[in-house]
MDTraj code that builds the backbone (N, CA, C; nanometers):
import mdtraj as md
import numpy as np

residues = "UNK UNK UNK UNK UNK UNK UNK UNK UNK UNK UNK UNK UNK UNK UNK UNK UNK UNK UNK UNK UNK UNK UNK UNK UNK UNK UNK UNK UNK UNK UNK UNK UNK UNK UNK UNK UNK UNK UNK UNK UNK UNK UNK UNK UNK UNK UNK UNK UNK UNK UNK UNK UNK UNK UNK UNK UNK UNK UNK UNK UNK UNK UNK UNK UNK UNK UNK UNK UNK UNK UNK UNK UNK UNK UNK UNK UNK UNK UNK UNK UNK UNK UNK UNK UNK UNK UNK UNK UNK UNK UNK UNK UNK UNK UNK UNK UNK UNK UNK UNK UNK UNK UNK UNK UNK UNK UNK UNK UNK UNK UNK UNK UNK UNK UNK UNK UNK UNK UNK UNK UNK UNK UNK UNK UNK UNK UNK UNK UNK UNK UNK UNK UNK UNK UNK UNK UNK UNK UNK UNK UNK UNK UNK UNK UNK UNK UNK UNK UNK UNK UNK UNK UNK UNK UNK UNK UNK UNK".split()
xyz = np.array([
    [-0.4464, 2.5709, 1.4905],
    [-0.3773, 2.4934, 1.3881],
    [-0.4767, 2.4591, 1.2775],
    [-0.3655, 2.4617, 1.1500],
    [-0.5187, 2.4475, 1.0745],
    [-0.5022, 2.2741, 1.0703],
    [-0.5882, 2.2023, 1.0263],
    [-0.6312, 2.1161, 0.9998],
    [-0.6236, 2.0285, 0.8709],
    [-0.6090, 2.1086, 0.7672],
    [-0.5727, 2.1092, 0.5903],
    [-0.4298, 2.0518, 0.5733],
    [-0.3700, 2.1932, 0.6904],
    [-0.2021, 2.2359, 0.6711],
    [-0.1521, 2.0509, 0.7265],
    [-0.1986, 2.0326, 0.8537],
    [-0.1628, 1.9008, 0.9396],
    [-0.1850, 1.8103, 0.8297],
    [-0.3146, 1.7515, 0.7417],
    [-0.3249, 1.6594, 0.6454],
    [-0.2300, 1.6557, 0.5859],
    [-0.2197, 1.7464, 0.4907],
    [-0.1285, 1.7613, 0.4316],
    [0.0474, 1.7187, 0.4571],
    [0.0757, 1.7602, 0.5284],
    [0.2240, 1.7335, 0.6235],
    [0.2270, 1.6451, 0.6525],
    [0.1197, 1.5359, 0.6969],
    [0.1610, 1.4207, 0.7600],
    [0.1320, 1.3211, 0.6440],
    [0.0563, 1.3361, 0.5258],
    [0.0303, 1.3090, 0.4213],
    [0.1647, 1.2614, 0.3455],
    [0.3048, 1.3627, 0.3667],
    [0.3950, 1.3434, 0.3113],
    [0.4842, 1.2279, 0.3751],
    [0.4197, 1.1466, 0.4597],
    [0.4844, 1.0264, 0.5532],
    [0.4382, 0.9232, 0.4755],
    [0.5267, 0.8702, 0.4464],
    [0.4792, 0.7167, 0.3403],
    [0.4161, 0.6147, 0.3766],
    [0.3306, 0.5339, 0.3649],
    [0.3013, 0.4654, 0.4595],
    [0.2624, 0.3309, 0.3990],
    [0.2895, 0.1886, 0.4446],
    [0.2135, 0.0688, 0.3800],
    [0.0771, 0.0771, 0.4291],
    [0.0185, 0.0210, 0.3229],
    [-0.1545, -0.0497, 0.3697],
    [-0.1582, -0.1536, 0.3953],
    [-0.2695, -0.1820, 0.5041],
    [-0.2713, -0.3375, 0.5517],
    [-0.4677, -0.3477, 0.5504],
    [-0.4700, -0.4605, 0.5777],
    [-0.6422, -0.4741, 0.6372],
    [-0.6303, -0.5159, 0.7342],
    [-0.6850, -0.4676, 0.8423],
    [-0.7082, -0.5563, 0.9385],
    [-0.8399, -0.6281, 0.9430],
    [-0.8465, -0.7468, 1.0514],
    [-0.9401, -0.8007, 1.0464],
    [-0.9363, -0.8550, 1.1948],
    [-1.0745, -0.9024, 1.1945],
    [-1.1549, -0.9772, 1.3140],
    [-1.2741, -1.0252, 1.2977],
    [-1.3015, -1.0950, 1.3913],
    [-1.4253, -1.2108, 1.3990],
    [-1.5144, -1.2159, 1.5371],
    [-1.6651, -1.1602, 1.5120],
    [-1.7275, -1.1502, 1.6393],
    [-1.8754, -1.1984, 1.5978],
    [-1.8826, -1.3175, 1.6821],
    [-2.0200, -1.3979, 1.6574],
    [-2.0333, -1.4546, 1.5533],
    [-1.9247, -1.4529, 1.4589],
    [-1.9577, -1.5773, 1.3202],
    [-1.9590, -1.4465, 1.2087],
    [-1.9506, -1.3440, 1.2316],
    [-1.9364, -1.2351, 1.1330],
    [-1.7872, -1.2243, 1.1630],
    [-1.7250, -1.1581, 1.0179],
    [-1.5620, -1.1555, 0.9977],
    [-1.6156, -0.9832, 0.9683],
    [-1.5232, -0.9376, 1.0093],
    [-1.4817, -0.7491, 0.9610],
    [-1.3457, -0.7301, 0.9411],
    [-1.3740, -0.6572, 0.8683],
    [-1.2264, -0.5701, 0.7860],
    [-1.2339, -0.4600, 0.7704],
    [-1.0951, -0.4062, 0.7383],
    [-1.0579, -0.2086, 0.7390],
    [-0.9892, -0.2269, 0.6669],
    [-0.9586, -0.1218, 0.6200],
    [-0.8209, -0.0624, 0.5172],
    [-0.7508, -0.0113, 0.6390],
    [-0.6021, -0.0075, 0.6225],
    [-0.6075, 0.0842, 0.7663],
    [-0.3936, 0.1003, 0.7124],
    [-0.3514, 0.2524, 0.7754],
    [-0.2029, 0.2695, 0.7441],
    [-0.1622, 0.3207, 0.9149],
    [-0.2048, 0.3433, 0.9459],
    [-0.1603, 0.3387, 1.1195],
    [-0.1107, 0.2235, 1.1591],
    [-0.0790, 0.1392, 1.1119],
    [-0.0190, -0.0104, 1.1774],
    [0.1477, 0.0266, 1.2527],
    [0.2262, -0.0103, 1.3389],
    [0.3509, 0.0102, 1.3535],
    [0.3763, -0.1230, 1.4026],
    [0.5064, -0.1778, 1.4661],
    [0.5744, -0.2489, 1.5346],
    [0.6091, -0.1171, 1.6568],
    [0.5705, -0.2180, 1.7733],
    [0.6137, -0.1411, 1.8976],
    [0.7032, -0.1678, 1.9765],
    [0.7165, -0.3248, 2.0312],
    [0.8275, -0.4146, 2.0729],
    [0.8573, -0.5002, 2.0485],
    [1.0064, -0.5597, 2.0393],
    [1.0493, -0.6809, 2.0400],
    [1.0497, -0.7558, 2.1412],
    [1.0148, -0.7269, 2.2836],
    [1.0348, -0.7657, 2.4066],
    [0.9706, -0.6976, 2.4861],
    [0.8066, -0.7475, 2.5016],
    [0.7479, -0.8456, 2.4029],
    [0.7267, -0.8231, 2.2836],
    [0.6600, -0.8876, 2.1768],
    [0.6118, -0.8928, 2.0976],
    [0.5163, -0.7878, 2.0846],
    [0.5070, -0.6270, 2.0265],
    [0.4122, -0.5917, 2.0381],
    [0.3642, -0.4997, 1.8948],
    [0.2020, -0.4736, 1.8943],
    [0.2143, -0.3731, 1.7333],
    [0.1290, -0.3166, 1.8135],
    [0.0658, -0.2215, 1.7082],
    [-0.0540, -0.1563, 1.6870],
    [-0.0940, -0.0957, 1.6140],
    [-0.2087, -0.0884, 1.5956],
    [-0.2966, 0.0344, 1.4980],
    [-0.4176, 0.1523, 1.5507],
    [-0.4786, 0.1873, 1.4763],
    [-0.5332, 0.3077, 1.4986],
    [-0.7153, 0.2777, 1.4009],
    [-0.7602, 0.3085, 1.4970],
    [-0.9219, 0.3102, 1.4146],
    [-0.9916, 0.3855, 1.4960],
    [-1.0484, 0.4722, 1.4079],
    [-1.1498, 0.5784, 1.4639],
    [-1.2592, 0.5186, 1.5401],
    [-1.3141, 0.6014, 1.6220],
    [-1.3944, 0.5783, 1.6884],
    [-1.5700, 0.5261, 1.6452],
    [-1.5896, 0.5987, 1.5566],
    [-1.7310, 0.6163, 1.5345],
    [-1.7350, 0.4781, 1.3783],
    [-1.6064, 0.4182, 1.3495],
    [-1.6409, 0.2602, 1.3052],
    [-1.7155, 0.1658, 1.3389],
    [-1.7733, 0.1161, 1.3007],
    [-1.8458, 0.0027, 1.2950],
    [-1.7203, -0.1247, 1.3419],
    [-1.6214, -0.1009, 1.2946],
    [-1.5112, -0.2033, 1.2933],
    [-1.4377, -0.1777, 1.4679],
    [-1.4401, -0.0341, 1.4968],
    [-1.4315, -0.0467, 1.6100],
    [-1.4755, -0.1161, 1.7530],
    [-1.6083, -0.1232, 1.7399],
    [-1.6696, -0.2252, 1.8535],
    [-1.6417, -0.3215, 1.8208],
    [-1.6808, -0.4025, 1.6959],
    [-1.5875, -0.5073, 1.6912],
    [-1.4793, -0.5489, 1.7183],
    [-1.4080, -0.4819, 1.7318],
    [-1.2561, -0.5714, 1.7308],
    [-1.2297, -0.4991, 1.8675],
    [-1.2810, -0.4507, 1.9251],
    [-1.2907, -0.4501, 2.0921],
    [-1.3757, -0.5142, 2.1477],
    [-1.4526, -0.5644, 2.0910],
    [-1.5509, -0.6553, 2.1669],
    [-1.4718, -0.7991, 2.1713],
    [-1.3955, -0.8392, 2.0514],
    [-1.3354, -0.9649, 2.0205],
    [-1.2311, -0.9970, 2.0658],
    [-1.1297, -0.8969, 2.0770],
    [-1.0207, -0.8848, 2.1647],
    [-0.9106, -0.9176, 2.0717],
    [-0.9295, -0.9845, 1.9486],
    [-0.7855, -1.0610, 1.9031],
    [-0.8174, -0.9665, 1.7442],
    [-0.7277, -0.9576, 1.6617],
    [-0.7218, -0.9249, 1.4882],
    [-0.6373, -0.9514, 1.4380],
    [-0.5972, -0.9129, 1.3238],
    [-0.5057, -0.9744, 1.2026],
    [-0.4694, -0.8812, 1.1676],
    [-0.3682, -0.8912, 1.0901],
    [-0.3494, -0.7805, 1.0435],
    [-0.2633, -0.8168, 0.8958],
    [-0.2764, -0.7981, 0.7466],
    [-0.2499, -0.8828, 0.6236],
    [-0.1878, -0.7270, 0.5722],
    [-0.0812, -0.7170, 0.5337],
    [-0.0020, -0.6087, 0.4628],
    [0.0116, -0.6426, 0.3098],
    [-0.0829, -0.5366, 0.2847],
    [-0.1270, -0.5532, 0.1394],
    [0.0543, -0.5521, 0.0277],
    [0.0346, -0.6354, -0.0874],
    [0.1234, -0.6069, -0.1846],
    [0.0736, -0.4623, -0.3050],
    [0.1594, -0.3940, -0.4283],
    [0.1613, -0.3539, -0.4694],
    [0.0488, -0.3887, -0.5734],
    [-0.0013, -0.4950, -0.5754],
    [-0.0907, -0.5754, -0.6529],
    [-0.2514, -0.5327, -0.5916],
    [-0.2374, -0.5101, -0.5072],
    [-0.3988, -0.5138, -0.4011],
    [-0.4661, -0.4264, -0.4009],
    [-0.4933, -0.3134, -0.4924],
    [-0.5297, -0.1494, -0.4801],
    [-0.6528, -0.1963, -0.4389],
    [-0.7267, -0.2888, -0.5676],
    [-0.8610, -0.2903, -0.5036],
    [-0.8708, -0.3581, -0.3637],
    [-0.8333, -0.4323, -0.3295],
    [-0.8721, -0.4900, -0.1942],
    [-0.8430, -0.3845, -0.1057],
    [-0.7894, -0.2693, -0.1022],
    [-0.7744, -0.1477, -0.0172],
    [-0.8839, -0.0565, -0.0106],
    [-0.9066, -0.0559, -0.1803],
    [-1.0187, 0.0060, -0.1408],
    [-1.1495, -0.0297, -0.1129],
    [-1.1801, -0.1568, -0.1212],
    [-1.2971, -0.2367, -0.1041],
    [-1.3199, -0.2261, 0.0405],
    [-1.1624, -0.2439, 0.1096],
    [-1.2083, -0.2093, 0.2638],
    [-1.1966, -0.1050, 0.3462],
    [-1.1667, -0.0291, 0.2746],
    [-1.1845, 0.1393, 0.2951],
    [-1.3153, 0.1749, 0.2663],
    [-1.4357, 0.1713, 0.2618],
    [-1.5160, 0.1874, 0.1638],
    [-1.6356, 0.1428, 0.3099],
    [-1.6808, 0.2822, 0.3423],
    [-1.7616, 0.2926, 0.4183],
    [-1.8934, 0.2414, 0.4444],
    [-1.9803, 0.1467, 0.4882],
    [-2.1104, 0.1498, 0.4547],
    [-2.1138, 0.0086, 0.3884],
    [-2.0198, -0.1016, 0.3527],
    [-2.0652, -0.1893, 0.3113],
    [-2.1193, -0.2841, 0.3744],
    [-2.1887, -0.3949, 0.2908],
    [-2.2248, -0.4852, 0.3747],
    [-2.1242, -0.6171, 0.4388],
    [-2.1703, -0.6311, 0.5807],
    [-2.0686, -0.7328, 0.6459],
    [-2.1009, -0.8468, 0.5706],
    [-2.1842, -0.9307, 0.6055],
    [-2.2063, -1.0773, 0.5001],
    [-2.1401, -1.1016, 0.4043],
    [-2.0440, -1.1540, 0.3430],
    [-1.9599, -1.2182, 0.2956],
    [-1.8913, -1.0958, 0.1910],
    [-1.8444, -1.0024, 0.2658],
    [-1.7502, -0.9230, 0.2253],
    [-1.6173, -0.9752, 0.2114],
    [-1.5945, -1.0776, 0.2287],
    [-1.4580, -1.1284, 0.1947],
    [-1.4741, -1.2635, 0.0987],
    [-1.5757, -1.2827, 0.0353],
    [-1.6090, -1.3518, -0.0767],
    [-1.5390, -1.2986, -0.2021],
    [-1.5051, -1.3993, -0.2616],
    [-1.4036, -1.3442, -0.3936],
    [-1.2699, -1.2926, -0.3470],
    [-1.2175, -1.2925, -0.2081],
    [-1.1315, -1.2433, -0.1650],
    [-1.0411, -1.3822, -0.1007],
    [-0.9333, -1.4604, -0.2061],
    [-0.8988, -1.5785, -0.0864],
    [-0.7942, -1.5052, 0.0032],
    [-0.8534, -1.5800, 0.1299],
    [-0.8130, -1.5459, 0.2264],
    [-0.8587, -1.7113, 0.3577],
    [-0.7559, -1.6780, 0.4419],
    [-0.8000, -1.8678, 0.4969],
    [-0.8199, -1.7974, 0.6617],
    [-0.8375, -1.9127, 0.8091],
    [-0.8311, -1.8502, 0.8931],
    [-0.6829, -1.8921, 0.9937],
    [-0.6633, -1.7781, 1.0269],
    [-0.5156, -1.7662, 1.1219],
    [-0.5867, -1.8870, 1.2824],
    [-0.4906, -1.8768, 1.3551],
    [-0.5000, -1.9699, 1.4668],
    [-0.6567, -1.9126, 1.5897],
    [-0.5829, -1.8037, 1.5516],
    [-0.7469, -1.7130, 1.6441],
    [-0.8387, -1.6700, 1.5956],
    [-0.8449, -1.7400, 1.4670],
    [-0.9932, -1.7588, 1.4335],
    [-1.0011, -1.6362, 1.2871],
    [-0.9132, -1.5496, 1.2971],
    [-0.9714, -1.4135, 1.2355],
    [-0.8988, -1.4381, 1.0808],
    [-0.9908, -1.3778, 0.9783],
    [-0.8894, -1.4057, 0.8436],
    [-0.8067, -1.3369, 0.8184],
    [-0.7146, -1.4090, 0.7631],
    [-0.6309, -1.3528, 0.7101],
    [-0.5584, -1.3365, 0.5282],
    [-0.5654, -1.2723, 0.4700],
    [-0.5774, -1.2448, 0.2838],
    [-0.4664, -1.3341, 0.2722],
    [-0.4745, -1.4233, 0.1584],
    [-0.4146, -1.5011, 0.1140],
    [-0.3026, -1.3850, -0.0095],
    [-0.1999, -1.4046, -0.0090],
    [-0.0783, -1.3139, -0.1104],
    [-0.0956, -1.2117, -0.0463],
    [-0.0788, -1.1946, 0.0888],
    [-0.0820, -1.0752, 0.1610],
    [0.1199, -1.1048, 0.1777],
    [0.1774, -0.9966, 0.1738],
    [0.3310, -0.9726, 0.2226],
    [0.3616, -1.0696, 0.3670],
    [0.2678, -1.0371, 0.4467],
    [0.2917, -1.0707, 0.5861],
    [0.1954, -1.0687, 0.6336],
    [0.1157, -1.1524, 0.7212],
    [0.0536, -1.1613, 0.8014],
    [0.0591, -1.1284, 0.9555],
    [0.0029, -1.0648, 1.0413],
    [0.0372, -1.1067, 1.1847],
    [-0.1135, -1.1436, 1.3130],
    [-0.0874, -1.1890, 1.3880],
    [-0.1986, -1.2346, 1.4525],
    [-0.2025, -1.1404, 1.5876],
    [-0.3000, -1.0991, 1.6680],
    [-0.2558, -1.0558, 1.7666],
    [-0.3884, -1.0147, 1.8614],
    [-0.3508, -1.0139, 1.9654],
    [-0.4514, -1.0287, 2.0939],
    [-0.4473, -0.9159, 2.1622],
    [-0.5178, -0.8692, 2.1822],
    [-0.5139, -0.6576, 2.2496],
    [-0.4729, -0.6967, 2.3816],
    [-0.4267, -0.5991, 2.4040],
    [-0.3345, -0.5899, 2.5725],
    [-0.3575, -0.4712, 2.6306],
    [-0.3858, -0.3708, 2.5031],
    [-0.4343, -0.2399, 2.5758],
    [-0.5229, -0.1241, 2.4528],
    [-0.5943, -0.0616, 2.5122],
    [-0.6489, 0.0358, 2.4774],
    [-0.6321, 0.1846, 2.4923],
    [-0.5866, 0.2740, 2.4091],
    [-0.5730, 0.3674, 2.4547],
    [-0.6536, 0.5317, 2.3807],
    [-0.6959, 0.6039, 2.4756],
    [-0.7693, 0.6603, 2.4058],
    [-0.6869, 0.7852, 2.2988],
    [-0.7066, 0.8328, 2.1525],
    [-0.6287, 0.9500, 2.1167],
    [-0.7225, 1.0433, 2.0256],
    [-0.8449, 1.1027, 2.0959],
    [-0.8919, 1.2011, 2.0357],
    [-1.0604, 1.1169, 1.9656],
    [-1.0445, 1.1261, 1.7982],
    [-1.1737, 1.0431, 1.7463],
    [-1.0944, 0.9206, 1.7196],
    [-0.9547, 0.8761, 1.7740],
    [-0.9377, 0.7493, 1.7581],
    [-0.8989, 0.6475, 1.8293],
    [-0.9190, 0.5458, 1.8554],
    [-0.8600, 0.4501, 1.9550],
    [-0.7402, 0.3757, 1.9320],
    [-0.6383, 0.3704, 1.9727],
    [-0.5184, 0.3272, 1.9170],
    [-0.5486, 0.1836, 2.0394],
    [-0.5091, 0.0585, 1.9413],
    [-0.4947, -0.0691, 1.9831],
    [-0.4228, -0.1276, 1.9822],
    [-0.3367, -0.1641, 2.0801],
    [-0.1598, -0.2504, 2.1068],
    [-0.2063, -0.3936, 2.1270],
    [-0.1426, -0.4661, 2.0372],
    [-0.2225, -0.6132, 2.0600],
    [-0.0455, -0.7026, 2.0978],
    [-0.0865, -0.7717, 2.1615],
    [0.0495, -0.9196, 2.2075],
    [0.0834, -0.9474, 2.0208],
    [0.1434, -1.0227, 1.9956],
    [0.1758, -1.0334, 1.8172],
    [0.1892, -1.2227, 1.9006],
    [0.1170, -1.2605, 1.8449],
    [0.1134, -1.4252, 1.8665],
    [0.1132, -1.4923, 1.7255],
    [0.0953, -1.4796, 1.6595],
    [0.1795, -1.5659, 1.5514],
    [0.2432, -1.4351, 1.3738],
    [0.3118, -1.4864, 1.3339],
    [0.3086, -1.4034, 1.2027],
    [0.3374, -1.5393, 1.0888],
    [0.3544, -1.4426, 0.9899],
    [0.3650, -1.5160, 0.8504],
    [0.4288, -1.4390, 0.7472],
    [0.5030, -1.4789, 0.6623],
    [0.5401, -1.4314, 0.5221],
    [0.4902, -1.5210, 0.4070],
    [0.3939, -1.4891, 0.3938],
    [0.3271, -1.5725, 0.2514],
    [0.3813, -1.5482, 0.1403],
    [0.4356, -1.3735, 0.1331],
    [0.4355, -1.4113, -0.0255],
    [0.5498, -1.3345, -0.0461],
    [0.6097, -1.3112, -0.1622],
    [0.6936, -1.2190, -0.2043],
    [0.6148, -1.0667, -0.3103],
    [0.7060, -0.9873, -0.3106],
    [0.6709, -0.8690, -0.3666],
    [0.6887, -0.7730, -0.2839],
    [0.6115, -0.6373, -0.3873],
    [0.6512, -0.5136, -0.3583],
    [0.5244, -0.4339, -0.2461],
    [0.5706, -0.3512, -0.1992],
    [0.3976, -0.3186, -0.0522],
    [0.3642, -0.2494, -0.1281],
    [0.2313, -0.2501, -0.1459],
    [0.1010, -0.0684, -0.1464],
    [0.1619, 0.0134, -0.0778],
    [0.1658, 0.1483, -0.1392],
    [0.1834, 0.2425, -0.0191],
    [0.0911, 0.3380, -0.0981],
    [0.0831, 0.4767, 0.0514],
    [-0.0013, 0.5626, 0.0256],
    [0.1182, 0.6449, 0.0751],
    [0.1075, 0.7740, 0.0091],
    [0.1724, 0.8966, 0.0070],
    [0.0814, 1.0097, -0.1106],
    [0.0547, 1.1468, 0.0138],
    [0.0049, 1.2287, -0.0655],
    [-0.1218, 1.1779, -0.0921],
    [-0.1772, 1.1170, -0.0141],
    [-0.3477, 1.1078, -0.0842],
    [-0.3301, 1.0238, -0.1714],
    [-0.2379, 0.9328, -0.2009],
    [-0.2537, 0.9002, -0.3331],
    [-0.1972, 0.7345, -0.3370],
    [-0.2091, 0.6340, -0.4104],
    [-0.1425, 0.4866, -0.3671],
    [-0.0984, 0.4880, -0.4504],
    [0.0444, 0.4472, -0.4383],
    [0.2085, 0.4258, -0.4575],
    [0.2819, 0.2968, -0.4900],
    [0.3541, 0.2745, -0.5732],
    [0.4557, 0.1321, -0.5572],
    [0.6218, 0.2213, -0.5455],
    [0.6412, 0.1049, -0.5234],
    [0.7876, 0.1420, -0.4985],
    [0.8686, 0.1553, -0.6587],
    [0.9499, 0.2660, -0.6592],
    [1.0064, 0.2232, -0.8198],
    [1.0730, 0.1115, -0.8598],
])
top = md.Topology()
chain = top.add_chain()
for i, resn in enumerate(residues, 1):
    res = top.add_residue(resn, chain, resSeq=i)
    for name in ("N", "CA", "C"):
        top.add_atom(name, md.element.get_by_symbol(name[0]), res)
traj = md.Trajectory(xyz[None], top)
């Protein structure tokens, strides 16, 4: 299979952006990240997807709990700020308001929705680890339209 052809194809799946986040030892981390889903209503469950060889990965397996803030149509840069490989942790979320959720981890202030959530399982899928967390609290902060990515490329809704 080629590899290009697969990008591409699955590329054409629309998708919102979110950041996730977490908190381990007094350091906060964040991702850009479009793998997010809803899994159950009964229980409460989501998940996302982060490669393996992240930095953000041990973290937020070491911590057990994250956030997860679904960017608005407004947020390009904050997507890409946390997409953006190689930066420094120390107050990477400076200039960014954002307050802290109940378990500690931040969460972006004029984010669409917020959700909070505590891992329940790990599962392995290739170079990525897909993470199903309990959903223990959410939020709707704000109104507006989502970021999306389609085609390589970030999107609003018309």
């Amino acid at each position: 299979m080629d590899r290009d052809a697969y990008r591409r194809a699955v590329g054409r799946f629309a998708t919102g952006i979110a950041v996730v986040t977490t908190r381990l030892d007094g350091i906060d981390h964040a991702m850009t990240m479009n793998s997010f889903a809803s899994v159950s209503l009964d229980p409460l469950l989501a998940l996302f997807c982060v490669e393996k060889i992240a930095r953000f990965h041990a973290a937020v397996l070491a911590a057990g709990v994250w956030g997860v803030s679904v960017l608005p149509d407004t947020a390009e840069d904050v997507s890409r700020l946390f997409a953006h490989r190689g930066r420094p942790l120390e107050g990477q979320l400076d200039g960014h308001p954002h307050h802290r959720g109940g378990l500690g981890v931040p969460l972006l202030d004029g984010a669409l929705a917020t959700l909070e959530c505590r891992t329940t399982a790990v599962h392995d899928a290739g170079d990525h680890s897909i993470l199903v967390g309990a959903v223990l609290a959410v939020a709707t902060p704000a109104e507006g339209s989502p970021l999306l990515y389609h085609e390589g490329r970030y999107r609003r809704l018309a």
